[in-house]
C-alpha positions in Angstrom: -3.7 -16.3 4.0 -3.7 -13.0 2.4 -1.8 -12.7 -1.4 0.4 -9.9 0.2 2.4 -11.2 3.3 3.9 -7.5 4.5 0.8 -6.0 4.5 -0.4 -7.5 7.9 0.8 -5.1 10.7 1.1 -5.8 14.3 2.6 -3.2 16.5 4.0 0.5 16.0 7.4 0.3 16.0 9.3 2.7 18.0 10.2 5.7 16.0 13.9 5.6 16.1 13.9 2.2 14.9 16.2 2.1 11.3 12.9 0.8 9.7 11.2 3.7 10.0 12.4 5.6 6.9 11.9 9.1 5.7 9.5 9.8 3.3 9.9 9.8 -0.4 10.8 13.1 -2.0 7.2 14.6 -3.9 6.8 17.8 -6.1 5.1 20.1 -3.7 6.3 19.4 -0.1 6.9 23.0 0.5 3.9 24.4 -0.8 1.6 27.0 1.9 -1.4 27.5 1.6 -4.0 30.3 4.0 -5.9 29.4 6.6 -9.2 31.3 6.9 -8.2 32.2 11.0 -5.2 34.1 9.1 -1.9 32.6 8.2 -0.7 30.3 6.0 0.7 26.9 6.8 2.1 23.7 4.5 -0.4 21.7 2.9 -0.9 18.6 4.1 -2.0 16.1 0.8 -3.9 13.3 2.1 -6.1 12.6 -1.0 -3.7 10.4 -2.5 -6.2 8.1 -3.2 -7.2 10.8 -5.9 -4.3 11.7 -7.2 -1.0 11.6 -5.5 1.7 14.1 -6.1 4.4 13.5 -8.3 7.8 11.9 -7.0 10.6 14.8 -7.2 12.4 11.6 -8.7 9.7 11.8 -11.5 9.7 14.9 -11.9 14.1 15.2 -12.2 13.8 12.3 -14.7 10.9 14.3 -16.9 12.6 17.3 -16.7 15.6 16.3 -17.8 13.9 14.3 -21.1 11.6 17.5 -22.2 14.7 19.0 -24.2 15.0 15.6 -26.0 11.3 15.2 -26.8 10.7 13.7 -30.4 8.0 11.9 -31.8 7.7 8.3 -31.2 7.8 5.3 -34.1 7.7 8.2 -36.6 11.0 10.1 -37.3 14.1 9.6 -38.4 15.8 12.0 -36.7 18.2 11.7 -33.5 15.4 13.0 -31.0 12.9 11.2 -32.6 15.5 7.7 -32.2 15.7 8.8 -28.7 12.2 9.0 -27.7 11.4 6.0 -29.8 13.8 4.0 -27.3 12.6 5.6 -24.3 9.4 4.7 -24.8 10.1 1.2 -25.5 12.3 0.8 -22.7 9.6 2.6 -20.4 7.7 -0.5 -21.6 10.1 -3.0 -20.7 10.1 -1.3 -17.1 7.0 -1.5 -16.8 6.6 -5.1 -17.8 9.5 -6.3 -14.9 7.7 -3.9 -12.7 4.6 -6.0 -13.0 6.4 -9.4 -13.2 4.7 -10.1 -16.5 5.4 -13.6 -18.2 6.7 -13.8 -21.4 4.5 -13.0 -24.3 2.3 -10.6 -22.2 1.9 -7.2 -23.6 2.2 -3.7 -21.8 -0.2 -1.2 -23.5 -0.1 2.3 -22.3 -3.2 4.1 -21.6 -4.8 7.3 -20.4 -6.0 6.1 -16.7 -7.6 2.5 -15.2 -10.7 3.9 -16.6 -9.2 3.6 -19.8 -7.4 0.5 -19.9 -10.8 -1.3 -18.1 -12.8 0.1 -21.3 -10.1 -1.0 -23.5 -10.7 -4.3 -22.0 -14.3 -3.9 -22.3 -13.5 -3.5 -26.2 -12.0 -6.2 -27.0 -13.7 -9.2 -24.9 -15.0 -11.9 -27.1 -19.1 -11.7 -28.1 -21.6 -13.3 -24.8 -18.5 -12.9 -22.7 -20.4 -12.7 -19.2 -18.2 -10.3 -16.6 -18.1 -10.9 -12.8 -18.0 -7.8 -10.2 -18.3 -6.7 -7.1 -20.7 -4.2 -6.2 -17.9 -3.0 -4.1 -15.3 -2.2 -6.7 -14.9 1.2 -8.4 -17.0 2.9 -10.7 -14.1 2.3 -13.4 -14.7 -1.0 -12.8 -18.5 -1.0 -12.4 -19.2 0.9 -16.0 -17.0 -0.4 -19.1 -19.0 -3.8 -19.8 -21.9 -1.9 -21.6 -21.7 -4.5 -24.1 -21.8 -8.1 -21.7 -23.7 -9.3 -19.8 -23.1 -8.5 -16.2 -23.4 -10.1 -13.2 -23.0 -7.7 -9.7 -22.2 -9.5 -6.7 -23.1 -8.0 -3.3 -20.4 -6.6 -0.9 -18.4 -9.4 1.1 -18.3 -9.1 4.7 -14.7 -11.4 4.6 -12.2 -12.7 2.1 -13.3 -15.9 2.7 -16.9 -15.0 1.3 -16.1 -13.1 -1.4 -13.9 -16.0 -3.1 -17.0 -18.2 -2.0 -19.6 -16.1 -3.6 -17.4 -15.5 -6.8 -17.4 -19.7 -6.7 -21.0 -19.7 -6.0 -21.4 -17.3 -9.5 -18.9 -19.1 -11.7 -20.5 -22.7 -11.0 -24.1 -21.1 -12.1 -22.8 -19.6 -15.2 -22.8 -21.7 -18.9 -19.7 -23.3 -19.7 -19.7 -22.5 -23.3 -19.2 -19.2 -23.4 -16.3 -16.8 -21.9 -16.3 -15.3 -18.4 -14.2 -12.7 -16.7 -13.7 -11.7 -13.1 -12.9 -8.0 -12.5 -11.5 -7.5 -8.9 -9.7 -4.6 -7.3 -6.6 -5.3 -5.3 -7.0 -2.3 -2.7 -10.3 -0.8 -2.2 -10.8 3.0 -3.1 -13.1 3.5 0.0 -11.9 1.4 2.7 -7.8 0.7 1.8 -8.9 -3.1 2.8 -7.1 -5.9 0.1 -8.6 -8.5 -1.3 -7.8 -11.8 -1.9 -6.2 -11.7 -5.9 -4.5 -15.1 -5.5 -7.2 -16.6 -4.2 -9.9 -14.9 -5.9 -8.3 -15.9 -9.7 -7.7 -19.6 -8.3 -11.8 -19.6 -8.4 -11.5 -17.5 -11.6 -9.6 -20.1 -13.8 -11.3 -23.1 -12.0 -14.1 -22.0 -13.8 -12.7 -21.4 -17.1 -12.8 -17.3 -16.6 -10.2 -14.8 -16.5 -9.6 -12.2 -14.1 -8.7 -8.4 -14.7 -6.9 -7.0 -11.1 -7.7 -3.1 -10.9 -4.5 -2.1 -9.2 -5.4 0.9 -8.9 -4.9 1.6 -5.3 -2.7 -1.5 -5.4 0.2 -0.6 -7.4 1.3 2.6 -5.4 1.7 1.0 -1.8 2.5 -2.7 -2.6 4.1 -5.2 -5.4 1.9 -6.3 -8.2 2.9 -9.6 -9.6 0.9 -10.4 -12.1 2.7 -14.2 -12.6 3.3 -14.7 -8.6 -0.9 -13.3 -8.4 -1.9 -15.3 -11.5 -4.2 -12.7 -12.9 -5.1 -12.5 -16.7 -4.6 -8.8 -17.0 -3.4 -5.7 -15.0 -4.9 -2.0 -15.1 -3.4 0.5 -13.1 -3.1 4.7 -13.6 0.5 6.7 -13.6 -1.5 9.3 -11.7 -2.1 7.2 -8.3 1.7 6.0 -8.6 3.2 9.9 -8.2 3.7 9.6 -12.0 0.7 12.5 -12.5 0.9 13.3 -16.9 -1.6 11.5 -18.5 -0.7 7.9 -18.8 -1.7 4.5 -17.7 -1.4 0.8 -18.2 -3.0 -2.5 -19.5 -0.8 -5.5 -19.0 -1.4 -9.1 -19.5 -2.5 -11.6 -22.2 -2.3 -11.3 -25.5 -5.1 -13.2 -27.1 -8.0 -11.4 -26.5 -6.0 -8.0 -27.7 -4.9 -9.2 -31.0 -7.8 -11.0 -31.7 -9.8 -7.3 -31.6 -10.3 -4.5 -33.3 -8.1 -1.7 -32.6 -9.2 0.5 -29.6 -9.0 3.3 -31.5 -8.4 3.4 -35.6 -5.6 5.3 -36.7 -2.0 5.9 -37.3 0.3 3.9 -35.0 -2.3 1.4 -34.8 -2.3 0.2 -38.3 0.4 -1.9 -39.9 -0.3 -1.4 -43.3 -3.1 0.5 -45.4 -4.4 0.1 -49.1 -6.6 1.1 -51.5 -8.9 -2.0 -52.8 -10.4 -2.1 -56.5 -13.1 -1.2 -55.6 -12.1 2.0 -54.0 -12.5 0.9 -50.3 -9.7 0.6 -47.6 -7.7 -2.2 -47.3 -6.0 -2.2 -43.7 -3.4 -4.7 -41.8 -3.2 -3.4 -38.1 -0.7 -4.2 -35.9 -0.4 -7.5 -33.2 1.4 -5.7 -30.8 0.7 -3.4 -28.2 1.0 -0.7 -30.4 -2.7 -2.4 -32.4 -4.7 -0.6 -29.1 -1.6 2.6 -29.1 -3.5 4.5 -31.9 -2.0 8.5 -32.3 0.6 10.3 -30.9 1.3 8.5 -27.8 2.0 10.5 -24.4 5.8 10.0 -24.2 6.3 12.1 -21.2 3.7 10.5 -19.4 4.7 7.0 -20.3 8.3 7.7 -19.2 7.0 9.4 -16.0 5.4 5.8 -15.1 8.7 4.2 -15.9 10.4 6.8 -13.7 8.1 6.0 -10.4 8.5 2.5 -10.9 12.1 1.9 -10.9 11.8 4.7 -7.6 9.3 2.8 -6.4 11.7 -0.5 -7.0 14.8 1.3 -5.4 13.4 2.6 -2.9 12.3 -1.1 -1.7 8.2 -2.0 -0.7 9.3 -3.9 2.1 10.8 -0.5 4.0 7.6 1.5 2.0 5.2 -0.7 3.2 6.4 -1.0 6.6 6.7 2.7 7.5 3.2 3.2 5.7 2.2 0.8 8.3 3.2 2.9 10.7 1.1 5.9 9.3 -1.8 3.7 9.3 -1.5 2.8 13.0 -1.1 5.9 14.0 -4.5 7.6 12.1 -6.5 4.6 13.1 -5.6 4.5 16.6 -5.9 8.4 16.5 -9.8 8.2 15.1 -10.4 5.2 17.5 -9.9 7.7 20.2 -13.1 9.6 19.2 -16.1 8.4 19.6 -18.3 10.3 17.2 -16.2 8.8 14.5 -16.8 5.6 12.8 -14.7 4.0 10.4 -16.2 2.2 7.1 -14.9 -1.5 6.8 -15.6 -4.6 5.1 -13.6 -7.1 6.5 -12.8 -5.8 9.9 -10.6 -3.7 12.1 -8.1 -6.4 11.7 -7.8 -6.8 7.9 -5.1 -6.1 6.2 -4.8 -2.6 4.4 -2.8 0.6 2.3 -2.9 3.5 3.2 -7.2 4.8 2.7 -9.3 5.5 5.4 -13.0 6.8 5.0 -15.0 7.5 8.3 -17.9 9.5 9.4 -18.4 12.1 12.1 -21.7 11.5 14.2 -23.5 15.2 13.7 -21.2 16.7 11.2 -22.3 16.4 7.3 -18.6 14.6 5.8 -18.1 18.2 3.3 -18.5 20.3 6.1 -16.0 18.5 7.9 -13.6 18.0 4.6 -14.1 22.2 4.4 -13.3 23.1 7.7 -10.4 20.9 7.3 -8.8 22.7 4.5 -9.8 26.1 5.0 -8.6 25.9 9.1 -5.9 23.3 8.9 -4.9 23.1 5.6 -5.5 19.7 5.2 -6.6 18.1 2.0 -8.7 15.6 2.1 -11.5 13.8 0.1 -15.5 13.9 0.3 -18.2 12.1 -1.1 -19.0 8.7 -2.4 -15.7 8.5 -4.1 -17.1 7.0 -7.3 -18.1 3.9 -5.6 -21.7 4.5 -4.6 -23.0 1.2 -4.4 -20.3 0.5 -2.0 -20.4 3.7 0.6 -24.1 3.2 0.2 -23.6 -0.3 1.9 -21.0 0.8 4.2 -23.6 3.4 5.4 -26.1 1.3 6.3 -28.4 2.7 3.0 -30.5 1.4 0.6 -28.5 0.7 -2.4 -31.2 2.0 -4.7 -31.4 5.1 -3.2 -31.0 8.4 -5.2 -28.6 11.0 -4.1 -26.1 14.0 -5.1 -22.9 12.1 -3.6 -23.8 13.4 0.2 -23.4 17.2 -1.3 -24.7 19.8 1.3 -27.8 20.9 -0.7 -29.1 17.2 -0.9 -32.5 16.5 1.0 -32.5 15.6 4.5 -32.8 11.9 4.1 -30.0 12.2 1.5 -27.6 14.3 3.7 -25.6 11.2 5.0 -25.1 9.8 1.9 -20.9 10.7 2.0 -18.4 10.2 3.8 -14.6 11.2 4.5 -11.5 9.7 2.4 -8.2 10.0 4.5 -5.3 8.7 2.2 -1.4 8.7 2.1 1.7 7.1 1.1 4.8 7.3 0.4 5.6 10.6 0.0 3.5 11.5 3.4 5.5 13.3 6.3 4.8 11.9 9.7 3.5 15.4 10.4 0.3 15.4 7.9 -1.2 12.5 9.6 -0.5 14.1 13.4 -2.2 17.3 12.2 -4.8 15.3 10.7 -5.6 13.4 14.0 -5.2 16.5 16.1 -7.7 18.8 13.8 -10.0 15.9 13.8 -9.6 15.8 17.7 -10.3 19.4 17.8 -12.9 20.3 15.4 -15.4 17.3 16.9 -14.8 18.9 20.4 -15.1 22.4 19.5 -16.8 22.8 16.5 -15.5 24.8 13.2 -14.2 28.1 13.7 -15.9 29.3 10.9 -18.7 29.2 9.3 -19.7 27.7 6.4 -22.2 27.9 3.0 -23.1 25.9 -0.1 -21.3 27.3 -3.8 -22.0 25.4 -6.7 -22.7 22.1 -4.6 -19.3 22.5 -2.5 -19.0 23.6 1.2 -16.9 26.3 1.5 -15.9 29.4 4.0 -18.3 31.8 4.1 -16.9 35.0 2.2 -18.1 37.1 4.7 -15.9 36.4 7.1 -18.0 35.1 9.9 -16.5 33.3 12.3 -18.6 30.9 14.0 
């Protein structure tokens, strides 16, 4: 059974029924942008995946702080009170967000990058880390320091809590393990088993790290209700786009650590020693991994798009992003030069990613013509999670490549693919142009023509039209 009952869909629902809701507000909705065949039209944003844009919630709630900005833990004065307590109750929002237990600790970050290398700081010496080769390369990279065992993609749920059981049982006991899993994949939108997945984890004697990245944004995160050790997610993939992002969970392993980064904010107390060395108490809180000015704004923007996020409700979010999905998929299912890239299935639960390839097109040609004739943004590449898009493309994992760029060799060239992604700030209209332009441009071609700049494919400045 999957960890996240809504996210199973069944049939469209018909699109006067009350369930279908509008979508949220975002910063943005009303931007143009020109087509190459003359005109302008408004940008469709289906890279959300990437980076989605900001909620006009967000940005109300930020703009209305700015004249208030202070520093944080360091004055005295009334906007520096101010900020002080809005960036503790930002984490306190962030924490019921999350569903954190008691004694868990919210520490603000840059990005999931950055909390997952934070993490990678401060695990305990011959700690052994578990991962997929099908999770992100935020994900992949930070445990420089353990030693790491890589797990090949699973073609189920079922067999990747299997093969994770299969890993834990072979490791030594004596030492420290942890399992790094993503909730949502970056390339394919499938979920993956958490609940089940950090069942095996702690049967084992290992923790778990959820990447909720791609998680966080479209459904609830519950990191009692999931039982996961620790949380990582980015304010930039939750329409909270300044800066920020979050490590939640357990305690232990943070204060037992040094600090992150050494500096002020971080340290409790510092002395001068006899001997004329540095004496220094750091902190046991969150603040012990906080070191420098932190990003105020972009910790309150997270706050904001939470509690939107919360109002708004993920039950009616999640069932008109249901919708969306339905629609694109049964839209690309309709041509037959398009293939979608899946794990688990046609049936498995998912947000709202796609990734596909067109039969005869190279996937940056096709993310250029849409842009420069639709005005459709959209995402190419390996989406920094090669080993995976390798596998879903039928390639040799080992192979080298530039990320599928048009200049790479001709064995290389269809090593990419094309990143559809939306939520809840997605008009109903972006994903009908999308299916209609992918419609079109596999029956008639581009309308343009195209060249390589700098490793991109872009409209030929000449003008051509093809």
């Amino acid at each position: 059974m999957s960890a996240y009952p809504n996210a199973a869909a069944t049939t469209t629902p018909p699109a006067d029924d009350p369930a279908c809701a509008a979508p949220l507000e975002v910063l943005g909705r009303d931007v143009t942008v020109p087509l190459v065949t003359g005109g302008e039209v408004t940008y469709a944003a289906l890279d959300y995946a990437a980076s989605a844009p900001a909620l006009q919630r967000v940005w109300d709630d930020v703009a209305a702080y700015a004249p208030y900005y202070g520093s944080v833990h360091r004055g005295a004065g009334y906007l520096s009170q101010l900020s002080t307590d809005l960036f503790e109750s930002s984490r306190r929002t962030v924490a019921e967000f999350l569903g954190c237990r008691p004694g868990d600790q919210v520490v603000f970050t840059r990005s999931t990058t950055d909390s997952l290398n934070l993490l990678a700081a401060v695990i305990p010496d011959g700690c052994e880390v578990f991962v997929f080769e099908t999770e992100h390369h935020a994900a992949l990279l930070p445990w420089r320091g353990a030693r790491v065992t890589c797990l090949d993609a699973p073609r189920t749920p079922g067999e990747a809590v299997a093969a994770l059981e299969r890993a834990l049982a072979g490791r030594d006991s004596r030492t420290s393990a942890l399992v790094c899993v993503t909730g949502a994949s970056n390339v394919t939108g499938e979920l993956w088993p958490v609940r089940e997945l950090a069942a095996a984890a702690h049967a084992h004697g290992a923790r778990i790290v959820l990447d909720a990245a791609q998680l966080a944004p479209h459904h609830p995160v519950d990191i009692a209700g999931l039982d996961v050790d620790w949380v990582a997610f980015s304010g930039h993939k939750l329409y909270a786009p300044f800066g920020s992002g979050v490590l939640a969970g357990r305690a232990d392993w943070l204060q037992d650590a040094e600090p992150y980064l050494a500096g002020g904010g971080a340290s409790r107390t510092v002395t001068r020693r006899t001997d004329g060395a540095v004496e220094v108490a750091w902190h046991t809180t969150a603040a012990r991994h906080e070191a420098g000015s932190p990003n105020v704004i972009g910790v309150y923007a997270i706050a904001s798009a939470c509690q939107a996020l919360t109002d708004a409700g993920f039950d009616t979010l999640v069932e008109r992003e249901q919708r969306l999905i339905i629609r694109v998929r049964a839209g690309l299912a309709e041509v037959p030069e398009v293939r979608v890239l899946s794990l688990f299935g046609d049936d498995a639960p998912r947000v709202g990613v796609l990734s596909f390839v067109v039969e005869g097109w190279n996937s940056s040609h096709f993310a250029a013509a849409l842009s420069a004739e639709y005005g459709i943004g959209v995402r190419d590449g390996l989406f920094c999670a090669h080993p995976l898009v390798r596998t879903l493309l039928g390639s040799d994992p080992q192979d080298p490549g530039e990320c599928g760029a048009p200049e790479a060799e001709p064995g290389e060239r269809s090593l990419n693919a094309i990143r559809v992604s939306f939520g809840a700030g997605t008009p109903d209209e972006h994903v009908d142009r999308f299916v209609g332009a992918v419609k079109e441009l596999v029956r008639d071609g581009a309308r343009w023509s195209y060249r390589t700049e700098e490793g991109r494919c872009v409209p030929d400045r000449d003008g051509a039209a093809a």
